[in-house]
C-alpha positions as CSV (number, residue, x, y, z in Angstrom):
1,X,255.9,-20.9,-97.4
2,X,253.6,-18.9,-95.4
3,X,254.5,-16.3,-92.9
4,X,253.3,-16.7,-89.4
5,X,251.2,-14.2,-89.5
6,X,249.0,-15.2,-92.4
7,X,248.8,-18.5,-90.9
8,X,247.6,-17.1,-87.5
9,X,245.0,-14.6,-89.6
10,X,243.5,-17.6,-91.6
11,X,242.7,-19.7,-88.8
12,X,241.2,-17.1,-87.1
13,X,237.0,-15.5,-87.5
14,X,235.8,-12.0,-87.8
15,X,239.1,-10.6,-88.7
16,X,239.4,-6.9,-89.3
17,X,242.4,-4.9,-89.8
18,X,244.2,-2.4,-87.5
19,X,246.6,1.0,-87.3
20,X,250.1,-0.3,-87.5
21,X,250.2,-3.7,-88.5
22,X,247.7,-4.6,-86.3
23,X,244.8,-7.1,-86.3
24,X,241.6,-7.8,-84.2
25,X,239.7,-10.8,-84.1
26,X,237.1,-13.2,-82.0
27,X,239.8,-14.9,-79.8
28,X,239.0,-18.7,-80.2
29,X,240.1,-19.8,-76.6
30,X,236.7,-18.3,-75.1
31,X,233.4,-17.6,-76.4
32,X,234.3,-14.4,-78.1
33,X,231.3,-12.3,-79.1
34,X,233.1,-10.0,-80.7
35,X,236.7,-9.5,-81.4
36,X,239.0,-8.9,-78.3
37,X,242.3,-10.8,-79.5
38,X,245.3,-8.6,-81.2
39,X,247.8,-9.7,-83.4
40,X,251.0,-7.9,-84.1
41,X,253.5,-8.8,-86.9
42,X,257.0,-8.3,-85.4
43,X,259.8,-6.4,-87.8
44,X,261.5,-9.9,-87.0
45,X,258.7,-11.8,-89.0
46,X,257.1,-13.1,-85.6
47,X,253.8,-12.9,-84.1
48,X,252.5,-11.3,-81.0
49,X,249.2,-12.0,-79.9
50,X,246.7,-10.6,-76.7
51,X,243.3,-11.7,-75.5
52,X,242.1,-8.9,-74.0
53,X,239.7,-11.5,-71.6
54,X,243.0,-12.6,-70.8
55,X,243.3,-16.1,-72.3
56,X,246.9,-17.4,-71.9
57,X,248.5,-17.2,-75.7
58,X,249.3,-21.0,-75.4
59,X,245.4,-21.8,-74.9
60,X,244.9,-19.6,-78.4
61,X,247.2,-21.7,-80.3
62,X,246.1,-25.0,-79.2
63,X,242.9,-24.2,-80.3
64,X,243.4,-23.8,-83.4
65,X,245.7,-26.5,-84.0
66,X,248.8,-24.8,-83.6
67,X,251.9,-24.4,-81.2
68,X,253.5,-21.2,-79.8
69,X,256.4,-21.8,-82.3
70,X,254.2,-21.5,-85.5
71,X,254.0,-17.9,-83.9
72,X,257.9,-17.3,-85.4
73,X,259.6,-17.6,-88.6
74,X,261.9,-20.6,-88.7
75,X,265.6,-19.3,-88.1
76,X,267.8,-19.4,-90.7
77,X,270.6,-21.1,-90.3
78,X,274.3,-20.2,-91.9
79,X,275.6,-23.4,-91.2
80,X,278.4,-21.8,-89.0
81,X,276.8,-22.4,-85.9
82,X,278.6,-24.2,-83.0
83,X,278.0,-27.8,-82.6
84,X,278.4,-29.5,-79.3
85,X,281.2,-28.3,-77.7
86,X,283.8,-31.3,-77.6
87,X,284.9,-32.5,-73.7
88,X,288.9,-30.9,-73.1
89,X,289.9,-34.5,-71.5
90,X,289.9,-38.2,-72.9
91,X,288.4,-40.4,-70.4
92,X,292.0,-42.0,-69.7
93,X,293.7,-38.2,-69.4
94,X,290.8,-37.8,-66.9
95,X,291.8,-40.7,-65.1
96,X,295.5,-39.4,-64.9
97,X,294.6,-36.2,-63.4
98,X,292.2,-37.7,-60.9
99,X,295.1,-40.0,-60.0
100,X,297.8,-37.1,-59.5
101,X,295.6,-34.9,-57.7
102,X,294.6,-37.6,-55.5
103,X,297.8,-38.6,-54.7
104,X,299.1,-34.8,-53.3
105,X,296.3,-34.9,-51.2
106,X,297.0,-37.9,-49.8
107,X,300.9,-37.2,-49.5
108,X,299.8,-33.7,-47.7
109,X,297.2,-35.5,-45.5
110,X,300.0,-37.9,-45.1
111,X,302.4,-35.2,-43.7
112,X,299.6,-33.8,-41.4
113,X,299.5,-36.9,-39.7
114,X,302.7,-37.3,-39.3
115,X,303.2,-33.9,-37.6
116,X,304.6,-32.0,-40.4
117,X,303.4,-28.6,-40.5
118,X,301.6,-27.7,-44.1
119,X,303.3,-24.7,-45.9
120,X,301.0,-22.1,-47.4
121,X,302.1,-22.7,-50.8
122,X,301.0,-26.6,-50.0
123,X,297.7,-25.5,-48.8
124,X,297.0,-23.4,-51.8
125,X,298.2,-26.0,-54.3
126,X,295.9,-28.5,-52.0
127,X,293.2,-26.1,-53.0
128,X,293.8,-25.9,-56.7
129,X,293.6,-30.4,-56.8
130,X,290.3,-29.7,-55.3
131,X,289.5,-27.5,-58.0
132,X,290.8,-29.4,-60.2
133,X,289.2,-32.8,-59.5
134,X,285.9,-30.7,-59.1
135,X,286.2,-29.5,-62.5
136,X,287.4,-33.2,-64.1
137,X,283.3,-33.9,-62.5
138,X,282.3,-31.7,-64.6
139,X,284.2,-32.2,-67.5
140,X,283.0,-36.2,-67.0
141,X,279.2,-35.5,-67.2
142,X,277.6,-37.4,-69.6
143,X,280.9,-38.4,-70.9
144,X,279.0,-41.3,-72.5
145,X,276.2,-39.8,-74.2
């Protein structure tokens, strides 16, 4: 497979080589007369690229047939990495704790109404079913995809 930065260099005219790891050449995203585009080989394996006339490094790529990603070396993948990260509730144990949470908030609101003065302990419980249903939202977004 070739690296990113041979692929960059052989689509490129009037290439000459640098100090460093470094390349110059006619940048193709303007009418170049002579070279004023860099090209750096990362220690990674990627490729960093400059037009000193200040074209924007995706309008380099694109014209010459290539995207910003051909500018990096495909990862390499251990096959360890996290897959989507599973939802903590079942739709139905979502529905439960909707249902409880809903129902001390309408017992407290009940109470209120009724002239019964709301403890502090109450209140803050009141505010962890708010949290609670707030974060069963969350959990419920895009429960179906």
């Amino acid at each position: 497979m070739i690296s990113p930065v041979d692929l960059i260099l052989s689509k490129l005219q009037k290439v000459r080589r640098g100090y460093n790891g470094q390349w110059m050449a006619q940048c193709p995203a303007h009418n170049d007369k002579s070279p004023s585009l860099s090209i750096r080989e990362t220690p990674e394996g990627g490729v960093l690229i400059h037009c000193f006339a200040e074209c924007r490094p995706e309008s380099i790529t694109q014209s010459i047939g290539l995207n910003l990603s051909d500018l990096y070396p495909p990862k390499k993948l251990s096959g360890n990495e996290p897959g989507k990260i599973p939802k903590l509730l079942t739709p139905s144990q979502a529905l439960d704790l909707l249902s409880s949470e809903a129902s001390l908030l309408v017992i407290v609101g009940e109470n209120l109404l009724n002239g019964v003065p709301i403890k502090r302990e109450d209140l803050i419980r009141c505010g962890k079913a708010v949290g609670r249903i707030s974060w069963v939202k969350s959990e419920c977004m895009g429960l179906n995809s």
